[in-house]
TIVODO-129291 format. One record per residue (C-alpha): x, y, z; residue number from 1. Coordinates in pm, whole numbers. Layout:
BEGIN
<rec X="X" Y="Y" Z="Z" i="NUM"/>
...
// end
This chain:
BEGIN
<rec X="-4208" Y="3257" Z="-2529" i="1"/>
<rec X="-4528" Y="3010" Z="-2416" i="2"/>
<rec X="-4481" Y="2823" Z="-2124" i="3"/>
<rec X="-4436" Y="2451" Z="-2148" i="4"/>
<rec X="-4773" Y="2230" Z="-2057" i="5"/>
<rec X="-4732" Y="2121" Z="-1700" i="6"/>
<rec X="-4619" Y="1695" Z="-1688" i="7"/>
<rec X="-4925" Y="1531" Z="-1511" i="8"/>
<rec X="-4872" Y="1227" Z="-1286" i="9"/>
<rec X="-4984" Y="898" Z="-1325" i="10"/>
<rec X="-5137" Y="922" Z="-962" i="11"/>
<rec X="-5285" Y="1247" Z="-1051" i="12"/>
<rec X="-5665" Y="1250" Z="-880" i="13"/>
<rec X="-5574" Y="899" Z="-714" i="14"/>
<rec X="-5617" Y="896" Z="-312" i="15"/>
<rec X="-5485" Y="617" Z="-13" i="16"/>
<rec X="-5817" Y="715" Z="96" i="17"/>
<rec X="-6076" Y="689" Z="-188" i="18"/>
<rec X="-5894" Y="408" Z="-408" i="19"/>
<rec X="-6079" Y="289" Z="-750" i="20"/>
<rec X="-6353" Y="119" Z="-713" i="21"/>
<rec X="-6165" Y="-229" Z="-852" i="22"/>
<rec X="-5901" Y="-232" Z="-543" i="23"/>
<rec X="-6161" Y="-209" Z="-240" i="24"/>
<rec X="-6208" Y="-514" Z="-40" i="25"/>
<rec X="-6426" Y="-489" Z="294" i="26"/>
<rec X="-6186" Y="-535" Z="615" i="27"/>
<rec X="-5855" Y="-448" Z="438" i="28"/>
<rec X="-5840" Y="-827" Z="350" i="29"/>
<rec X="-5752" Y="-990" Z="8" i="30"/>
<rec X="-6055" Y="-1130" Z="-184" i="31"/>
<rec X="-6076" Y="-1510" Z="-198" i="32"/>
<rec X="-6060" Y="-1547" Z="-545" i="33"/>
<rec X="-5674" Y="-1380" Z="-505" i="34"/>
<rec X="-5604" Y="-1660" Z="-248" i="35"/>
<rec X="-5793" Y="-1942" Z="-308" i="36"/>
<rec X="-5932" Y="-2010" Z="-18" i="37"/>
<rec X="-6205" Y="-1909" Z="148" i="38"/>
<rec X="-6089" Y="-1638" Z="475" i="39"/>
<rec X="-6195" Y="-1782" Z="801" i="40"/>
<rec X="-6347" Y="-1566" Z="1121" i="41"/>
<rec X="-6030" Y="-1702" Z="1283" i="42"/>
<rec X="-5744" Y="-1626" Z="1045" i="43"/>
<rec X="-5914" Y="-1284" Z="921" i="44"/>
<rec X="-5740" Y="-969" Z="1109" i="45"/>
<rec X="-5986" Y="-658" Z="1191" i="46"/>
<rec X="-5768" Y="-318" Z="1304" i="47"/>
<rec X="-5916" Y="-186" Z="1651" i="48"/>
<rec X="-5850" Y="69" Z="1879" i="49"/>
<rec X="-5772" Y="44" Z="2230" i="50"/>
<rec X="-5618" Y="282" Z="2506" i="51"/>
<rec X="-5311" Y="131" Z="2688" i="52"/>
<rec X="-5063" Y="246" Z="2938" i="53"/>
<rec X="-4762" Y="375" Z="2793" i="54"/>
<rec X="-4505" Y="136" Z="2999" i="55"/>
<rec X="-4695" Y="-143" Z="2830" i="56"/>
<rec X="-4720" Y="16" Z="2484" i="57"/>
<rec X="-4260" Y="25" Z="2579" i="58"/>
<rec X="-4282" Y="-313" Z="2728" i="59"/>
<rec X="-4488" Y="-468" Z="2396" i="60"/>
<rec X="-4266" Y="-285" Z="2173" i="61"/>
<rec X="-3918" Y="-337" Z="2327" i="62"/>
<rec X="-4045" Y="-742" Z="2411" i="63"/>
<rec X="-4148" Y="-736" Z="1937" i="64"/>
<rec X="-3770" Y="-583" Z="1858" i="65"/>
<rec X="-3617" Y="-822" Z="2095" i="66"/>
<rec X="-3782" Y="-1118" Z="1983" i="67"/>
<rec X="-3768" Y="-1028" Z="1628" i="68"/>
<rec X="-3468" Y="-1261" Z="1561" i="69"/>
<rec X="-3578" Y="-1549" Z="1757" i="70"/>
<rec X="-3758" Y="-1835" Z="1547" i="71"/>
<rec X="-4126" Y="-1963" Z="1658" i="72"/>
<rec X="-4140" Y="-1578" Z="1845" i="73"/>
<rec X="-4458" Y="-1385" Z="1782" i="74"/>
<rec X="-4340" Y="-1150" Z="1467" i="75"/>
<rec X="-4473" Y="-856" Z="1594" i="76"/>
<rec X="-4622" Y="-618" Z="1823" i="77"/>
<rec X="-4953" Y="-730" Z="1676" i="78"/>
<rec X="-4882" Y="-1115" Z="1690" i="79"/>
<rec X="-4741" Y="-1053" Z="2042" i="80"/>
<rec X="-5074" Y="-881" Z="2120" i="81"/>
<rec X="-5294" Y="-1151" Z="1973" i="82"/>
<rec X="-5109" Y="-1431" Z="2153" i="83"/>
<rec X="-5144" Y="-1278" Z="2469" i="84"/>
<rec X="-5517" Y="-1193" Z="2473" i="85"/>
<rec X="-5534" Y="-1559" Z="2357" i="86"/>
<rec X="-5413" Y="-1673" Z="2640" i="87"/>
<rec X="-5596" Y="-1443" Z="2864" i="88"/>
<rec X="-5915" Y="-1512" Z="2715" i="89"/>
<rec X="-5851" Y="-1899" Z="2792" i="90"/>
<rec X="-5783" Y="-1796" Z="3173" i="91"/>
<rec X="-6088" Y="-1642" Z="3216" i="92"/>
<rec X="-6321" Y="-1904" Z="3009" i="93"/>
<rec X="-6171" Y="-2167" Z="3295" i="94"/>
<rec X="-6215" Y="-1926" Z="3550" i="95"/>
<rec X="-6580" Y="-1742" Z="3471" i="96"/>
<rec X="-6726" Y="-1992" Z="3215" i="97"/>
<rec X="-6606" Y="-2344" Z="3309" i="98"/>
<rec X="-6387" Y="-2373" Z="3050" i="99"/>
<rec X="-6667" Y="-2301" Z="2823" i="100"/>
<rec X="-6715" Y="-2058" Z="2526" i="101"/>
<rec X="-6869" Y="-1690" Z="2649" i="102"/>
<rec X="-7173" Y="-1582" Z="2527" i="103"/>
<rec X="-7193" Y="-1439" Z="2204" i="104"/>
<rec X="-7310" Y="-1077" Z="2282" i="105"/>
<rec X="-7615" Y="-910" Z="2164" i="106"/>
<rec X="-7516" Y="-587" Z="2058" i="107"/>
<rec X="-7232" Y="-347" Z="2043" i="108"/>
<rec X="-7069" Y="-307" Z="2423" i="109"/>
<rec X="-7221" Y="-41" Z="2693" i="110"/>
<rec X="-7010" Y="269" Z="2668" i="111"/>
<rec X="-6958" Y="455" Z="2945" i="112"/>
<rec X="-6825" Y="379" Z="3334" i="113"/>
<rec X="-6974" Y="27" Z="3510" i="114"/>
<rec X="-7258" Y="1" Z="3662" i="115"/>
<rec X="-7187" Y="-168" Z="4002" i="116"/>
// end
């Protein structure tokens, strides 16, 4: 008795990864023809990478669950993130910068220790 042909998936040869050519958008964002508007360098979110301390990495994710049922809250440990580097940021523009806008830089950041 033959073997029955093996079923094949609809996802068969498909990857998260590599996805078809007709669902890529640059920056994980939707295209503006979906929305219909045009994304703004202000409303547009970019994915980074940075190295915290794990009692803040707690603190940020215990403050997101606890503030997840409150209305006007950040939603998020993202949003939570974002609205506290906001504020930050303004602190040190009135601080360093007069209030004023910093510099836009002029090429990617120095790796490595500072030089003092």
């Amino acid at each position: 008795m033959a073997r029955p042909e093996r079923m094949k998936s609809a996802l068969a040869g498909s990857s998260p990864v590599d996805p078809p050519e007709h669902t890529r958008y640059p920056h994980d964002t939707v295209s503006s023809a979906e929305t219909g508007a045009q994304p703004s360098p202000d409303n547009a979110k970019q994915k980074r990478s940075y190295y915290l301390y794990q009692s803040t990495v707690d603190d940020l994710l215990n403050a997101a669950e606890a503030l997840s049922a409150t209305p006007g809250a950040p939603r998020g440990p993202s949003d939570l993130v974002n609205a506290a580097i906001e504020d930050y940021l303004e602190l040190l523009r009135n601080r360093f910068n007069d209030g004023a806008p910093f510099p836009q830089r002029t090429g990617p950041l120095a790796r490595g220790p500072r030089i003092r």
